[in-house]
C-alpha positions in Angstrom: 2.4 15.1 8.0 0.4 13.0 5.2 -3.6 13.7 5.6 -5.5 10.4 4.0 -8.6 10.5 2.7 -10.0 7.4 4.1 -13.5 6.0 2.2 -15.4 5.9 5.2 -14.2 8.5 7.6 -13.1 11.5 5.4 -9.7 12.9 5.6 -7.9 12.0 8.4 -4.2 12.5 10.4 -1.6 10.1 9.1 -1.2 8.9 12.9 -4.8 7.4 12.6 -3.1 4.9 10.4 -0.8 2.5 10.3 1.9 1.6 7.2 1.2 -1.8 5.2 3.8 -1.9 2.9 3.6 -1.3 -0.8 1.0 -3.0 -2.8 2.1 -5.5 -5.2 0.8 -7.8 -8.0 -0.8 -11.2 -6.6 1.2 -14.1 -6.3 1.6 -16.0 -9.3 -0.9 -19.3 -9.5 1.6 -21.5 -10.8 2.8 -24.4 -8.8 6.0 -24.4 -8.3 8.9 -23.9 -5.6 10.4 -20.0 -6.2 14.1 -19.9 -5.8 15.4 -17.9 -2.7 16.2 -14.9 -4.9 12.8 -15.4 -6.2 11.3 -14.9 -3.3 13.8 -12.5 -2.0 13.0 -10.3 -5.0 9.3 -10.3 -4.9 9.1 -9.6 -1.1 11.8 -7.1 -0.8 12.3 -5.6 -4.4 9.2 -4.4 -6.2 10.3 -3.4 -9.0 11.0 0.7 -10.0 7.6 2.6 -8.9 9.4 5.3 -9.9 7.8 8.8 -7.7 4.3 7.0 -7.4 4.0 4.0 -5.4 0.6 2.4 -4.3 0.8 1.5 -0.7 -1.4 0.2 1.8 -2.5 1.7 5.1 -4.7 0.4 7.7 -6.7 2.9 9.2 -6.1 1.5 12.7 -7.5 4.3 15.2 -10.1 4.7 12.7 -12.8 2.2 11.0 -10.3 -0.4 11.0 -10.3 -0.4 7.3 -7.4 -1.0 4.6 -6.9 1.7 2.0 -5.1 1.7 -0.9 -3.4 5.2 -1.4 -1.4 6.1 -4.5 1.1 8.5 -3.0 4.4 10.5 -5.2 7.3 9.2 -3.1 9.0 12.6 -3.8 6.4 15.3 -2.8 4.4 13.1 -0.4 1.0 14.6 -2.6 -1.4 11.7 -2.4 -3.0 11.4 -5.6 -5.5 8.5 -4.8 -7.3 6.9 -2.0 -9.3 4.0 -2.3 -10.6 0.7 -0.4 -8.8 -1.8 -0.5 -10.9 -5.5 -1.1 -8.4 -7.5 -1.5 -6.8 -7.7 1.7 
């Protein structure tokens, strides 16, 4: 069991939240159509996080907030919790 320390409400029970996904870098600006493997690749392929990833959890049972948590894939040891703005 994960225990995340949310901004606002302390640490709390993993079950409190719920799983967004791994954070990624914005969308690119440009104008202009992505190929299907493209877009394949930047939805489903991130890229090697290597043991850390920074994900994004909703703390749904909670304050309703998203947090941005840097967790090692391997261990499970969060390292960093954060709020997220930007979603």
């Amino acid at each position: 069991m994960l225990v995340i320390n949310c901004p606002f409400c302390g640490p709390r029970d993993e079950r409190e939240f719920d799983y967004g996904g791994l954070a990624k870098a914005p969308r690119s600006k440009v104008e202009r159509v992505a190929s299907n493997s493209e877009w394949t690749a930047y939805l489903l392929h991130p890229g090697d996080q290597g043991r850390i990833a920074d994900e994004y959890w909703w703390h749904a049972r909670g304050c309703g907030e998203w947090v941005r948590v840097r967790r090692d894939t391997t261990t499970h040891r969060i390292e960093q919790s954060e709020v997220e703005s930007d979603r």
